[in-house]
VOTOR-732004 format. One record per residue: x, y, z of N, C-alpha, C in turn. Coordinates in steps of 0.001 Angstrom, whole numbers, plus 500000, padded with zeros to 6 digits. Layout:
! VOTOR-732004
XYZXYZXYZ...
END
This chain:
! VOTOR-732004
701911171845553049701694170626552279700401170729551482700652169787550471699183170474549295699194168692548969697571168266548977697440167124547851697182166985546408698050166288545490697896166117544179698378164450544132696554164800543662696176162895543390697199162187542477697221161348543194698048160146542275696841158963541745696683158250540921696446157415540410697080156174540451696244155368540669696795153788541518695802153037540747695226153012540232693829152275539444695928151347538358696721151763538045697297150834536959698950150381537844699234149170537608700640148448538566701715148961537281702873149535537290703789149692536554704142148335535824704110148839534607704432146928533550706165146486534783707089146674534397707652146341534493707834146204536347707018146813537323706904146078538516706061144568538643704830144646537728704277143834537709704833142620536777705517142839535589706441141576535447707328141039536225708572141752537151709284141323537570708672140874539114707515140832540003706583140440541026706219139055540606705540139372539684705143137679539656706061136783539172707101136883538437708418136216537959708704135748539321708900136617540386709559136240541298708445135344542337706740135861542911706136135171543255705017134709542122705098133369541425704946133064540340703099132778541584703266132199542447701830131451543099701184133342544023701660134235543894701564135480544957701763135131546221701255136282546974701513136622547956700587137365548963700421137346550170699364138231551032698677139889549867700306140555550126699657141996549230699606141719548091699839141270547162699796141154545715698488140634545469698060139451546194696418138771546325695513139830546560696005140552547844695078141551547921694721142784546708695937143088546362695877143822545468694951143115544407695215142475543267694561141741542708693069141230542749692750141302543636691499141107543727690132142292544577691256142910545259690348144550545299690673145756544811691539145631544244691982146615543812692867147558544480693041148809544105694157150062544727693237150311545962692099150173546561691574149765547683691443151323548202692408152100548118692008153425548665692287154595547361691692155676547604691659156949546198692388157776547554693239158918546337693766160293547169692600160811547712691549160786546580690579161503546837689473161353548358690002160523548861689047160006550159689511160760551390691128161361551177691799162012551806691463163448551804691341164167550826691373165164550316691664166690551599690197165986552568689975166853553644691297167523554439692033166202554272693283166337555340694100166848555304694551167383553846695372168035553361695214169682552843695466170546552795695499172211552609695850172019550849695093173243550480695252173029548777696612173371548330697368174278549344698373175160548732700148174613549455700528174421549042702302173955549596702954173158548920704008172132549181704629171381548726703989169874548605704207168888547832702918167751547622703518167343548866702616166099549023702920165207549921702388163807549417703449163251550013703247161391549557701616161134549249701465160544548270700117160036548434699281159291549374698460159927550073697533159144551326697019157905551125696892157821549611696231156562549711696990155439549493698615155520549423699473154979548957699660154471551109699772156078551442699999155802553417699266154675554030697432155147553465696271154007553984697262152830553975697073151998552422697561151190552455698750150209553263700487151029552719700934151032553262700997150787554931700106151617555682699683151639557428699168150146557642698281149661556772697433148490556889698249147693556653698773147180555639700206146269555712701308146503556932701412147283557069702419147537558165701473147103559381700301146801559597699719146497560790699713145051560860699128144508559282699297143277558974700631141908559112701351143075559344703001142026559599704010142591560812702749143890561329703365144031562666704721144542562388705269145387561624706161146179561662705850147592562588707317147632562378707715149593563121707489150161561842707389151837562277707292152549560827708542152574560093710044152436560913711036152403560248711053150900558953710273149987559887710212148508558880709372148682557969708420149385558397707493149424556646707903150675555999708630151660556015709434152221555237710488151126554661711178150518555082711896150238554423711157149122553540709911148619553929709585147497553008708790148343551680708599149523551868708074150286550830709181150561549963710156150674549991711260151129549600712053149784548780711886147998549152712562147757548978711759146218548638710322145758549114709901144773548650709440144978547512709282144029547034708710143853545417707204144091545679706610142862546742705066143010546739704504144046546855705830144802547648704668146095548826704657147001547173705526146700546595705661147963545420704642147246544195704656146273543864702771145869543226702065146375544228701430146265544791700264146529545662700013147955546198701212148600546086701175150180546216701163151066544638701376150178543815701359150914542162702915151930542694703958150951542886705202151968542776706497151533541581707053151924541039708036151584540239709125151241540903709702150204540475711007149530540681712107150544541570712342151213540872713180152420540975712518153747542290711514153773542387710854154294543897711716154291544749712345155234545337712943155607546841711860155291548036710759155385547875709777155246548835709556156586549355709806156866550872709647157709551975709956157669552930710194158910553852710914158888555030709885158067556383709993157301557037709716156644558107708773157697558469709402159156558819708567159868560108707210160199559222706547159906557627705533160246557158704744159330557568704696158624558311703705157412558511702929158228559845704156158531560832703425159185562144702400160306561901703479161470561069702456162393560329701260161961559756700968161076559218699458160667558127698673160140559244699043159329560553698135159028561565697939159569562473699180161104562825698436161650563451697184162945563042697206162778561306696151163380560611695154163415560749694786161720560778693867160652560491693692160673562288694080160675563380693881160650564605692771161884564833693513163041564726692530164440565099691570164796564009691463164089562810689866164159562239689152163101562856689491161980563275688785161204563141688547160228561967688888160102561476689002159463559920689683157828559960690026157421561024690251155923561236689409155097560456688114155459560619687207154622560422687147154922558791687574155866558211687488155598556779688279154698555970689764154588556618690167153836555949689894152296556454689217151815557984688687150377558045687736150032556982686629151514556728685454151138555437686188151018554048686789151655553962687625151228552506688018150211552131688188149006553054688908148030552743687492147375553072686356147328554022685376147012553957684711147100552652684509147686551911683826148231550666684511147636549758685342147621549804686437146883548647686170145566548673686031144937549847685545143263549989684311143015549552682933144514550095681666144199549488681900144394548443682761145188547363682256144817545435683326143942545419683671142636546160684375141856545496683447140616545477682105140849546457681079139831546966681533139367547958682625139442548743683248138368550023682639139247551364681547140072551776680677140610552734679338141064551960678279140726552818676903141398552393676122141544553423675311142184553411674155142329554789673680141069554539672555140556555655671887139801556247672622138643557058671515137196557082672285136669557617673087137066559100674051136550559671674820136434561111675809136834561198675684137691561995677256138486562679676971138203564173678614138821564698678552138085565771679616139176566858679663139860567949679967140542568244680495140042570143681541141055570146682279140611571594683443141566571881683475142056573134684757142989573649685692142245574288686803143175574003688407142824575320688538144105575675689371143790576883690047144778577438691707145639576604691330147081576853692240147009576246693583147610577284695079147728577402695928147960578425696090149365577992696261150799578966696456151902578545698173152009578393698843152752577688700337152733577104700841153168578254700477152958579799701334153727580561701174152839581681701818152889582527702277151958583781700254152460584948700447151167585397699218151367586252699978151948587902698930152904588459699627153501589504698628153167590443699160152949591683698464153226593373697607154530593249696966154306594577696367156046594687697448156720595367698167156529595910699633157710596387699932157761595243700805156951594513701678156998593121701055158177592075699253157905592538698802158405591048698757160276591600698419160409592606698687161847593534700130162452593650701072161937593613702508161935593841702909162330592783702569161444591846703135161736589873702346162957589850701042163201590102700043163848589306700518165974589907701401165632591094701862167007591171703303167093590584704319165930590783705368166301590649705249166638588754704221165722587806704110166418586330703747168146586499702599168362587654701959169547587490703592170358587978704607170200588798705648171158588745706539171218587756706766170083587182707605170303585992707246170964584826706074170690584909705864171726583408705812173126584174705445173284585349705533175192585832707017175387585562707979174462586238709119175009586038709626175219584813709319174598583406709603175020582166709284175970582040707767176790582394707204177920581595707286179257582673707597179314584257708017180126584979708684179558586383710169179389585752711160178948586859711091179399588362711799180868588282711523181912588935710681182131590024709753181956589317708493182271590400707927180984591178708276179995590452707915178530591616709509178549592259710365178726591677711734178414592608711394179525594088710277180536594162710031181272595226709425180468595836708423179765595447707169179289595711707513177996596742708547177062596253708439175886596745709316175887598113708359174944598788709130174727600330710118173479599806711809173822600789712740173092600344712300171631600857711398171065601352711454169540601424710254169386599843709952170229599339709256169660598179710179168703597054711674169670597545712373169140596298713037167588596686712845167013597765713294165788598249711615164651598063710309165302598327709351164285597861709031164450596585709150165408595662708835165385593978709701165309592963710878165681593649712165165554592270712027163972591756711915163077592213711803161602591723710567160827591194711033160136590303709238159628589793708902158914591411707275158403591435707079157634591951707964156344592132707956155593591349708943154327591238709932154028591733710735154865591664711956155382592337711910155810593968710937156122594457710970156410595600710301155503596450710669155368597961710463154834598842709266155285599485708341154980599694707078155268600277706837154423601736706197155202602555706219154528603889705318153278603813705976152073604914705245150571604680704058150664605440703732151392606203702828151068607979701685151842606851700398151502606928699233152228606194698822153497607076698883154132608180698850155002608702700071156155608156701146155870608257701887156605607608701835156921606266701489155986605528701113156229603474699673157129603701699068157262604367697565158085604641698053159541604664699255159486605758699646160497606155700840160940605121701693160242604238702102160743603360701174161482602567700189160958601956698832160958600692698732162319601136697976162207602474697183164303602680698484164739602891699844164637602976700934165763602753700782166198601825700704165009600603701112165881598821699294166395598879698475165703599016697042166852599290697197168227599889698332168529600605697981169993600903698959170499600263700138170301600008701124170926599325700580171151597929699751170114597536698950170381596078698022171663596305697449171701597206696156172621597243696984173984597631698536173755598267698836175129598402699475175870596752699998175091595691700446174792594845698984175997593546697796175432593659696693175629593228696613176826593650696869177047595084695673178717595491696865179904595165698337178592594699699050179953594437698713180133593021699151179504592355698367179227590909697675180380590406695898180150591012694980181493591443695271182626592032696526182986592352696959184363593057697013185261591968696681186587592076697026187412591553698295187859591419699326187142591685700852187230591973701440186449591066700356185479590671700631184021589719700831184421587855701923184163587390701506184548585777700572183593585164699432184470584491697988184300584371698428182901583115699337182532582590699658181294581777699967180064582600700029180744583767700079178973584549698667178242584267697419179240584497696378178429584703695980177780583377696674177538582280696287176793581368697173175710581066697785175495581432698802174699581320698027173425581541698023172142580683697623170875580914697863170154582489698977170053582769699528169614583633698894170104585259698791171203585068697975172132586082696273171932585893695721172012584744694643171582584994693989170378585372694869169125584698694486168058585144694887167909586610695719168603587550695660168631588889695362169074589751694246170039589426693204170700589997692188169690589758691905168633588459690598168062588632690889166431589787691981166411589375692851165130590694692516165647591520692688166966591831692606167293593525691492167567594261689893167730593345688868167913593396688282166400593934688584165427592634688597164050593154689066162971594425690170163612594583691022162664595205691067163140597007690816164729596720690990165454598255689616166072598628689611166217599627688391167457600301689234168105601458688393169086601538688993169880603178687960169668604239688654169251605630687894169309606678688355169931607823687239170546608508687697171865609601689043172302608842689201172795607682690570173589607575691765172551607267691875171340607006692777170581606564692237169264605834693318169474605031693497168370603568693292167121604208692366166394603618692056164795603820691990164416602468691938162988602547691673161700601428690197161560601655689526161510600379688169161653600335687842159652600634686731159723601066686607158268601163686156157499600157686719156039599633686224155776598422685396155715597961683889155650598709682712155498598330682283157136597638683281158393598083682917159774597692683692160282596702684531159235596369685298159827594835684585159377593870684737160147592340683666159957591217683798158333590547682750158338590052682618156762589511683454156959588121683814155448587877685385155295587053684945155698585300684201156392585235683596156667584001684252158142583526684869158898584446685558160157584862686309160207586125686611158725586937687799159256587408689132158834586599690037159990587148691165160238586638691962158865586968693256158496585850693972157356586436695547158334586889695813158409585507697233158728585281697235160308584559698399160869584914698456162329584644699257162454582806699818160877582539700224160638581188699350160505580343697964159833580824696991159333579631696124159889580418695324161170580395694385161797581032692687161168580496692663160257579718691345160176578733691438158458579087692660157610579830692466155992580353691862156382581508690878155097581803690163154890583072689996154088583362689359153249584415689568152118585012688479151220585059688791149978584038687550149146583998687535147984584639686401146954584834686414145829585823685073145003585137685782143563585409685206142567584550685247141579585314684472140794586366684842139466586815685952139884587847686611139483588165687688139755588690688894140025588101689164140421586848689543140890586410689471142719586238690567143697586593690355144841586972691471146155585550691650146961585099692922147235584017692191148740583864692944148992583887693199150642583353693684151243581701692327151893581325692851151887579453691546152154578546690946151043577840689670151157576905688974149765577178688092149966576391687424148387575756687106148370574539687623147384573353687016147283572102685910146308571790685142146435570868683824145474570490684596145317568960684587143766568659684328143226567443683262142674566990682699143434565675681881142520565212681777141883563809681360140633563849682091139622562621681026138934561678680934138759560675680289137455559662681171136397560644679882135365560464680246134124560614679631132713559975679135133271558272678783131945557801679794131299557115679479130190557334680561128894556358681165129061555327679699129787553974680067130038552714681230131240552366681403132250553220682167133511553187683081133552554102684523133860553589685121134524554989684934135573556109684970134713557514684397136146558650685395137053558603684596138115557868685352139677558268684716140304559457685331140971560332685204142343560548684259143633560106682772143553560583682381144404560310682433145913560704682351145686562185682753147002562530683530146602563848684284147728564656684842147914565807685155149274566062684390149047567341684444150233568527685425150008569584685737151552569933686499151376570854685976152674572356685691152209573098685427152915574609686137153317575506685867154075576819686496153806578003686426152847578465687226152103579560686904151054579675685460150520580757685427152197581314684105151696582248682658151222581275682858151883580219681318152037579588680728150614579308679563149962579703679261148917579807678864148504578068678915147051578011678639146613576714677115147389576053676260146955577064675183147238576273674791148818575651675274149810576464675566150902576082676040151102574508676940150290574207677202150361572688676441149876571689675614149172571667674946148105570886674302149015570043673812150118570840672920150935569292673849151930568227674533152040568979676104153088568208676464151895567368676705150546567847677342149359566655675955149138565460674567148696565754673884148766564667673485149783563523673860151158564205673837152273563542674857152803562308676259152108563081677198152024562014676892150647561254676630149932561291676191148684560281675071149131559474674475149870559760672957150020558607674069151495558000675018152492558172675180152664557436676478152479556331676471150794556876677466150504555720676759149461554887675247149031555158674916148698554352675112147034554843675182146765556020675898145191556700674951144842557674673990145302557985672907145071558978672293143618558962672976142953559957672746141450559712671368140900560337670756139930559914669547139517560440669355139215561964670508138045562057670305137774563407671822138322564162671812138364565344673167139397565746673218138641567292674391137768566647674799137115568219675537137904569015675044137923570460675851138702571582675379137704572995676623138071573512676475137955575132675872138505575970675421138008577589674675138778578232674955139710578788676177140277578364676028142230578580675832142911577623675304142524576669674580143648575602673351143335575490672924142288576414671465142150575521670392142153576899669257142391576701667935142778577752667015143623576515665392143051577180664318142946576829664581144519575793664944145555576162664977146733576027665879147226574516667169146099574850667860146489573303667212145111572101666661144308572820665837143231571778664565143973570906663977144773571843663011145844571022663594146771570170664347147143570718664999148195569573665555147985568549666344146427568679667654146618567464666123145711566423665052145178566848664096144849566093663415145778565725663282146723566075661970148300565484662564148729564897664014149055564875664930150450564216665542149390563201665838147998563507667094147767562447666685146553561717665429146054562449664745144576561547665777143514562370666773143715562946667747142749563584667036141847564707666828140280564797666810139814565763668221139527566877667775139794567758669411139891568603669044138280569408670368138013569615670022136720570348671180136320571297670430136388572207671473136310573486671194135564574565671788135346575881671171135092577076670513136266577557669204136256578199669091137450578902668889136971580453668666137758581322668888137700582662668033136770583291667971136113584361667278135469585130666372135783586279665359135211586954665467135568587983665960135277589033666533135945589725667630136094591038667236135419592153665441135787591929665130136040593811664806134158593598665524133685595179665123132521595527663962131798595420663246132015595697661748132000596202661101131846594589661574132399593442661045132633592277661161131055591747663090131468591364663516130714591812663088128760591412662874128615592307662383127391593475660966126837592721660133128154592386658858127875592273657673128057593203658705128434594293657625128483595876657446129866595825657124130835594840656761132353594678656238132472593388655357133392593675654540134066592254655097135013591205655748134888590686656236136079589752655537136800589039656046137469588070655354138406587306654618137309586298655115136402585717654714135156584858653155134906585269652806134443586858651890133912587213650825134925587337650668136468587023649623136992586328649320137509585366647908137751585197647337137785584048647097139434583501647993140243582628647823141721582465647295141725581374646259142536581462645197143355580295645658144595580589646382144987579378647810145690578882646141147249578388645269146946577529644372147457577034643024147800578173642947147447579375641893147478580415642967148274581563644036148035581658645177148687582632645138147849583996645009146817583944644210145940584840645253144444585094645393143662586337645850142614586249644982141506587117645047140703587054644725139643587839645399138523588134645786138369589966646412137394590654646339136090590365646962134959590510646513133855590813645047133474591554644755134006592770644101134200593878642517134431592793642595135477591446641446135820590834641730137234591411641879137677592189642027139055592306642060140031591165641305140935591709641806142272589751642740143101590662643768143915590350644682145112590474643434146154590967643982147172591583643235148241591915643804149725591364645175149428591359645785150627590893646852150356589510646695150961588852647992151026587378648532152569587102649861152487587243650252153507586737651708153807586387651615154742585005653033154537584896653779155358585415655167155222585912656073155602586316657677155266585901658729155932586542660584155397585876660864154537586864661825153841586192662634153147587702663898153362587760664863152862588473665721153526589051666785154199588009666761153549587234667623154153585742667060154900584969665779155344584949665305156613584376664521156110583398664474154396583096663399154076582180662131153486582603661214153487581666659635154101581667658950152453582336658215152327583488657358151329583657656513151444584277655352150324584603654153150093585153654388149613586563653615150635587343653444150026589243651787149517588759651798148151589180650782148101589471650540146877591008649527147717591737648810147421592813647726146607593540648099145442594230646736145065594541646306145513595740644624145812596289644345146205597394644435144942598585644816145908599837645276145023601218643782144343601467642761144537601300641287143589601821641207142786600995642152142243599463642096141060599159643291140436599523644207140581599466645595139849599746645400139801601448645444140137601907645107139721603376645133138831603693643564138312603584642769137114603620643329136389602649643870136285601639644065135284600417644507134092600950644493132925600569644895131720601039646431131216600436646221131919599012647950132308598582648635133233598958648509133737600088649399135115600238650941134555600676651054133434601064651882132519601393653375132362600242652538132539598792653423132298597908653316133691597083652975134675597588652790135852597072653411137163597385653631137373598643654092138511598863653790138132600809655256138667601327655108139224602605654856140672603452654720141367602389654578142661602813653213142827603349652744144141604158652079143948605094650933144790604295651283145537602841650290146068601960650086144862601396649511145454600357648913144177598731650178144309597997649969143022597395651120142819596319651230143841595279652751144484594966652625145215594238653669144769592903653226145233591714654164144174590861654837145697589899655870145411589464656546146466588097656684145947586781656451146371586176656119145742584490657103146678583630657964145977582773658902146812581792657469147266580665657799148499579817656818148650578553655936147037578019655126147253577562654357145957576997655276145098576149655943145787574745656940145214573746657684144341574828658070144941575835659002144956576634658827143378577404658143143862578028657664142436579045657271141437578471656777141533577238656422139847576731657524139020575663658352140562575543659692139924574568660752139159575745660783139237577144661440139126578247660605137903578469659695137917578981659140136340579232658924135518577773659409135897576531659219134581575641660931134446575464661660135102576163663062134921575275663479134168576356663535133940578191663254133536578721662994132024578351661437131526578123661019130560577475662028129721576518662583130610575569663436130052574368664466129595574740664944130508575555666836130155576010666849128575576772665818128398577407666091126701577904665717125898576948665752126329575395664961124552574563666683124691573762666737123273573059667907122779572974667911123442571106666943123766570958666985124778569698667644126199569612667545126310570636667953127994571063669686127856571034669875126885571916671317126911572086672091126266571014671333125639570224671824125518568775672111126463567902671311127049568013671279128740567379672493129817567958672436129649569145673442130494569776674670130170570124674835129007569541676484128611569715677079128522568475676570129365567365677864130022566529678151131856567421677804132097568321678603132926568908679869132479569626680017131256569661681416131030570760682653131154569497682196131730568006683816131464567173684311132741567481683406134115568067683895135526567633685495135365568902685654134339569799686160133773570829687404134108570423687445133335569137688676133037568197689206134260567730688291135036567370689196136788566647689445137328567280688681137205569032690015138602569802691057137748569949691420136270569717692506135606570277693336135804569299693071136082568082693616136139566563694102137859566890693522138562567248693701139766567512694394140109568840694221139324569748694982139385570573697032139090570381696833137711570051698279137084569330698413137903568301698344138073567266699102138099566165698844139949565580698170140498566295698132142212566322697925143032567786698767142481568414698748143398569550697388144003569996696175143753570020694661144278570085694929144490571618694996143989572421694853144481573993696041145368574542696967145792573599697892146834574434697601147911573502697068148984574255697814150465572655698910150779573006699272150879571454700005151562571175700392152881572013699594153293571477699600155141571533698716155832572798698744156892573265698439157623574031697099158202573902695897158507574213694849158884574186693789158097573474692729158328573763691037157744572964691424157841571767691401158822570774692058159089569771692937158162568967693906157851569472695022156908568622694604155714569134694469155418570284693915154171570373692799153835569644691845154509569298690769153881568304691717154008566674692257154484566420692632154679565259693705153327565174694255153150566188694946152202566029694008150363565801692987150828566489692429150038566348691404149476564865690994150666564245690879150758562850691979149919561693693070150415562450694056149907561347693932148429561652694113148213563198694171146469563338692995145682562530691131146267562905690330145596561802690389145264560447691372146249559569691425146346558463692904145313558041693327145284558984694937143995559197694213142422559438693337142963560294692435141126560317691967140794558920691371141729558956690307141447557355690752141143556298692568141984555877693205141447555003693707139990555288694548139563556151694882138417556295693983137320556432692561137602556811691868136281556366690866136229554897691126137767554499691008137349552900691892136806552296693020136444552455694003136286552217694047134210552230693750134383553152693434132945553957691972132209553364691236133262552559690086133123551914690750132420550727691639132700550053691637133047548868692705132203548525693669131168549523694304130841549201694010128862549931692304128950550688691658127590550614692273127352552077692697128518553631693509127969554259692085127968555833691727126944556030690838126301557003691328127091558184689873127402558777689708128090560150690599126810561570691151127714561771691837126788562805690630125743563839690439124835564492689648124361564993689745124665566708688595124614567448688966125085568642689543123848569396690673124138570044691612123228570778691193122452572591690821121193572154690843120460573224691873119611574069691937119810575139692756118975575825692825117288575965693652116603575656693614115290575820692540114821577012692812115437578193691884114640579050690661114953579012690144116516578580688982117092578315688125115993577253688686115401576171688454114613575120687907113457575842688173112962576879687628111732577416686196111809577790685809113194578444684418113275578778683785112622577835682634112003578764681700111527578140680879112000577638679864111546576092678655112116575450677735112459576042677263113612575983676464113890576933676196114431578433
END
């Protein structure tokens, strides 16, 4: 396959007469069209394609196309045929009347292009960029950001189920690629516990017996493996997907003791950031929220949310699902400064935000972030009947503190804490705290009070944000974060956002690209045609509460 650009910058006269004849007021794509233009160039593609072969459909005709098709929630067979046969899709794609379109299966091909470069995200910026030279997005000002869960494309399994599947896949693919030599290999009751999916089979009820099922397929796996590694073994087994991912299951899931296969205990299998779920989606993992628990990803939206402009979609990420919010926050401002969208103030919730990313997204990005940040926990603080870090006095420049009591510190020094970031121990000596007459509200330990201090930036951006979050100004400020509420629900309903599609990190973010760029059209759309943000929905009896 070879690319040769097409040109989309002009609508065929006679598509574009007979379109608006027919939608005299337009339509979703025709609006869009119209007012951003052909929205994507061949040329943005270019990479994806080899210089030399037979052409292939125009990519930027696919972009499009993909994004409408996300926008109305078709199959690829339905937006083939709407390429082929609507009027709008053929304004808005620059196709002539007379256009056959394309075969259905070119849609899979162009995303799974766009999957293994990575290139999702070009065509979400394209349609981003297209809105900034239309003026309907600009930096500054408020965005507003928030994750869901997302469901992985494959059934959630037990830990037997997921051990059970995870050999009977690792034999089926041996038996495709050397029959023969596993038909030697296998003991005849293998073929009565693995010939059947999980699902299908009956598993013992008594939990002593499912234990004792579990380390059966644990050793039959591990005998499975050391044949594998035999020098007897053809040296193409050991690459086989199926086989490798069940050597890293079996690393996880089993150990040996005195000489026999056990179930490792849960506290000694790896944390869900790399453990394995399913032997179908080797790259889903298992995230947990509240009591809420799902196996798959997590996406972050982040949105405009002033009055004067429609909220688009600035950016969206997509994760494992273990990786915690705040972890992303500098990967999300990084892609915003380089699209040129780096908003002033940046509403988030309290898992992205602490003293630590408030310094940063302010040093690196000029962004004030504004969030809840954490409290203190301990009772005693609390209450008021304890001294906190608040109630002394640090000379940050002398290295020095002083107690309530008048006491000075005796010792300062820096050191990490348990997460590997940088702070201050500082120490008071036991011949003043002793005797103190506050030691009462100070510390019970049988040394001197010893206190930990985040960096300087650090600690005084934490005790003034603190301060802020209880005045009735603050929460004025921070309750245009409760609309971003509304777009995973918009994204949830009306684009499938919490199930993928597709199989791996990979298509699931890509899929998710296409969905931002499906929001963004339809509420430009909704921009442009005067149609009011839905209002958030109260319950009749909720309505009775009283003011205040």
């Amino acid at each position: 396959m070879s690319l040769h650009g097409v040109d989309l910058a002009e609508i065929p006269e006679e598509t574009a007469r007979v379109a608006r004849a027919v939608f005299p007021k337009g339509c979703l794509a025709m609006r869009v069209r119209d007012t951003l233009g052909p929205v994507f160039a061949d040329a943005d593609f270019e990479e994806l394609f080899p210089v030399r072969g037979r052409p292939v459909v125009s990519p930027a005709r696919l972009a499009l196309a993909s994004v409408l098709q996300f926008t109305e929630g078709l199959t690829d067979r339905q937006a083939a045929h709407a390429v082929r046969s609507r009027l709008d899709w053929k304004y808005a794609l620059s196709l002539e009347l007379t256009d056959t379109g394309f075969d259905f299966s070119v849609l899979s091909e162009f995303r799974a292009r766009l999957a293994e470069a990575d290139e999702g995200r070009a065509v979400f910026d394209a349609v981003l960029a297209a809105a900034g030279e239309a003026g309907l997005v600009k930096a500054g000002k408020r965005q507003r950001t928030d994750a869901t869960h997302v469901l992985a494309a494959t059934r959630d399994l037990n830990r037997l189920e997921f051990v059970v599947e995870t050999l009977r896949t690792a034999l089926n693919q041996i038996a495709e690629v050397a029959g023969d030599w596993l038909a030697g290999l296998a003991a005849p009751e293998w073929f009565d516990r693995y010939s059947a999916r999980p699902e299908d089979s009956r598993f013992p009820s008594r939990w002593a017996a499912r234990v004792e099922h579990g380390e059966q397929c644990g050793a039959d796996g591990m005998a499975l493996l050391q044949a594998v590694w035999s020098g007897a073994a053809p040296a193409s087994l050991r690459i086989l997907p199926a086989v490798e991912f069940l050597r890293q299951t079996w690393v996880q899931q089993f150990q040996r003791v005195e000489g026999v296969v056990r179930w490792r205990e849960p506290k000694n299998t790896p944390s869900g950031l790399i453990r394995l779920r399913t032997p179908h989606e080797p790259e889903a993992r298992t995230g947990a929220k509240r009591d809420l628990g799902w196996s798959g990803y997590k996406v972050h939206l982040s949105e405009t949310c002033e009055p004067d402009a429609p909220h688009l979609i600035t950016h969206i990420h997509t994760t494992p699902a273990p990786v915690t919010d705040d972890a992303v926050l500098e990967d999300i401002h990084t892609a915003l400064a380089k699209r040129d969208l780096v908003p002033d103030e940046h509403l988030v919730d309290a898992g992205y935000i602490d003293a630590e990313q408030i310094h940063h997204a302010r040093r690196d990005h000029g962004i004030t972030l504004v969030g809840p940040v954490g409290k203190n926990t301990n009772q005693q603080q609390v209450h008021g009947a304890f001294f906190d870090n608040t109630h002394f006095t640090i000379d940050w420049e002398r290295h020095s503190a002083i107690c309530p009591g008048g006491r000075i510190s005796v010792g300062w020094r820096a050191d990490q804490s348990h997460r590997g970031t940088p702070v201050t121990r500082i120490r008071f000596a036991v011949r003043d705290c002793g005797p103190c007459e506050l030691r009462a509200s100070c510390t019970s330990a049988k040394t001197g009070r010893h206190l930990t201090l985040r960096p300087r930036a650090e600690h005084e951006i934490l005790q003034q944000a603190r301060t802020e979050q209880d005045t009735d100004h603050w929460r004025r400020r921070y309750g245009h974060r409760a609309g971003v509420e509304g777009t995973i629900s918009q994204g949830v309903q009306a684009f499938g956002l919490r199930r993928s599609r597709y199989r791996g990190l990979a298509k699931t973010r890509l899929q998710h690209h296409f969905t931002g760029a499906a929001i963004n059209l339809a509420r430009l759309d909704a921009w442009f045609t005067g149609k009011s943000l839905a209002r958030t929905r109260v319950s009749p009896f909720a309505a009775l509460r009283p003011a205040g």
